[in-house]
C-alpha positions in Angstrom: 56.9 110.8 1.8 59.1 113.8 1.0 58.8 112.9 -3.6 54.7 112.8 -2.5 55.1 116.6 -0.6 57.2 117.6 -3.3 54.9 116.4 -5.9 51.5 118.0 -4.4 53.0 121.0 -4.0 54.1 121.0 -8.0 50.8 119.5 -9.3 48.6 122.2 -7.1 50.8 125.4 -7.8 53.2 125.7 -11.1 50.6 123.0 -13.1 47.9 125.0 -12.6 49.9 128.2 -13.4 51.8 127.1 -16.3 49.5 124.0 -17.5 45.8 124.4 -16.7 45.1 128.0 -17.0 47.2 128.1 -20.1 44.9 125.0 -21.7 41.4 126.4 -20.5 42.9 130.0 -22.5 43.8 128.2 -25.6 40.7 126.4 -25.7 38.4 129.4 -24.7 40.1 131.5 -27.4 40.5 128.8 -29.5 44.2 128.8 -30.0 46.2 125.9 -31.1 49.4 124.8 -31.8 50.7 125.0 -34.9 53.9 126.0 -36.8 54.7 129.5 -38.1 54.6 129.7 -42.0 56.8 133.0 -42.0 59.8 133.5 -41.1 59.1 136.1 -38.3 56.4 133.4 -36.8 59.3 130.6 -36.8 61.8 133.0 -35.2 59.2 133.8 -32.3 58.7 129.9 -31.6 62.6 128.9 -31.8 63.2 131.9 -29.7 59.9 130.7 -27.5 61.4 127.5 -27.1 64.6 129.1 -25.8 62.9 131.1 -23.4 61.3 127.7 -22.0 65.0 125.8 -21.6 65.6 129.0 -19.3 62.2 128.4 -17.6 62.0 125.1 -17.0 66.0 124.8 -16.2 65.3 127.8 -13.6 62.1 126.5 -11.5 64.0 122.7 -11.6 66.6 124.0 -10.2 65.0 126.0 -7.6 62.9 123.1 -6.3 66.0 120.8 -6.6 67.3 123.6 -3.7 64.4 123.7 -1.9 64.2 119.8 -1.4 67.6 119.5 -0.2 68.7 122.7 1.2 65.8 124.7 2.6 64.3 120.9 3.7 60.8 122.0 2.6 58.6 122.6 -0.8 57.4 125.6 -3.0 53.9 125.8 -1.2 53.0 128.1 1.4 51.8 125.1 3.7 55.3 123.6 4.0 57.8 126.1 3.2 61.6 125.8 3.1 62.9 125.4 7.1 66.3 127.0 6.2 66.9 129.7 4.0 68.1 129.1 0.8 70.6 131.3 -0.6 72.8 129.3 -3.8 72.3 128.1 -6.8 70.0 130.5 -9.0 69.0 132.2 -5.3 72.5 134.2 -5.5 71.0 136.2 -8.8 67.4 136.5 -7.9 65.5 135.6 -4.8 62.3 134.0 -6.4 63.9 132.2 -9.2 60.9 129.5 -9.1 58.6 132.7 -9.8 61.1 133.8 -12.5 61.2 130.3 -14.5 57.2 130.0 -14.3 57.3 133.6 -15.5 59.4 132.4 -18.5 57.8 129.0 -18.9 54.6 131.7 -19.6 55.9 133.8 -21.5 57.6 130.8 -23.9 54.2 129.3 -24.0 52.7 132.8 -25.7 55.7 132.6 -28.0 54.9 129.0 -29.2 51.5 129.6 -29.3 51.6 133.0 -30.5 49.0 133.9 -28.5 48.0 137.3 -26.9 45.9 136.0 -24.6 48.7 133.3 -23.3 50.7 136.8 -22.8 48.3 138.5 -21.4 48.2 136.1 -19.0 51.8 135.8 -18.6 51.8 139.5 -17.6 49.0 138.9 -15.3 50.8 136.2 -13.2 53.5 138.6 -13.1 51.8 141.7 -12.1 50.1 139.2 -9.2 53.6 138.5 -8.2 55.2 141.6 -8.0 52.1 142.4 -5.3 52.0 139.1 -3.6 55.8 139.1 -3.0 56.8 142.3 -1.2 53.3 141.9 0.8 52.7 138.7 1.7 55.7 136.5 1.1 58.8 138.8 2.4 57.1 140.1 5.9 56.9 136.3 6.7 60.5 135.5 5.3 61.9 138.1 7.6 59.8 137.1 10.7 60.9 133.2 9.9 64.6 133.7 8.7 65.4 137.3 10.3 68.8 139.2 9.9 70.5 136.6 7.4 66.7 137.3 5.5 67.6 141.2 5.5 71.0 140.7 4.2 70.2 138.8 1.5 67.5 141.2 0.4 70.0 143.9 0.6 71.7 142.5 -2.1 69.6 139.9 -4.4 66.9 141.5 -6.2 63.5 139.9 -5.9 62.4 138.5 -9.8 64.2 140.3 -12.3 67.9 138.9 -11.8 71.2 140.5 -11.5 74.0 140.0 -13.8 76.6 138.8 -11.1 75.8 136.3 -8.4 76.1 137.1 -5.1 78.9 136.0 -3.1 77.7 135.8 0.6 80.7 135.7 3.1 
């Protein structure tokens, strides 16, 4: 029951993000996959395919932590029951946000596609609200002081350099 919670949650949030928007974009703008024929255009999609290792290794690992740790999923209907704060958590608190973000932003690489960046930066800008709004009043009503502290010192989706060491 818990690998059919985990996989809902997957196949309704991240694969529409990352799979299904990006697919009805390249076929509304007519994008396809192809490889570069100059050098610039090769560099973009090894680079792009860099960028998607991070993503991919990034929101894994984050659910991985969820599953076992926090004893819940990504979605909002069956959230995390204790707060998760190792792994990628101790450089950025929504690392799952930041490896979709990446996974995006590789995909407009590959593709060299505006519109897959565009939306990229959309998802992003939608985050950056969403977050500090919606998602952080109800992480410190659930998870309280420990919540606080760890906001006091892990920045929300751009990551710092060293990870936190929590006592």
């Amino acid at each position: 029951m818990n690998v059919l919670r985990h996989f809902a949650a997957v196949a309704i949030l991240p694969f529409t993000v990352t799979v299904l928007i990006p697919w009805w974009v390249a076929r509304r703008d007519r994008v396809v996959l192809a490889l570069g024929t100059s050098p610039d255009a090769l560099a973009l999609q090894g680079a792009g395919v860099l960028v998607l290792s991070v993503g991919v290794l990034l929101f894994a690992s984050s659910l991985g932590r969820f599953a076992t740790e926090g004893e819940g999923t990504l979605a909002p209907w069956d959230p995390p029951r204790h707060l998760v704060v190792r792994g990628p958590y101790r450089f950025v608190r929504n690392p799952m946000i930041s490896g979709v973000i990446f996974i995006l932003a590789a995909e407009a690489m590959i593709l060299r596609s505006q519109s897959h960046a565009l939306w990229a930066v959309t998802f992003l800008i939608v985050n950056l609200v969403y977050i500090p709004l919606i998602e952080e009043p109800m992480l410190r009503m659930r998870f309280g002081d420990a919540y606080r502290e760890y906001c006091r010192h892990v920045p929300r989706v751009f990551p710092r350099i060293r990870p936190w060491r929590n006592s």
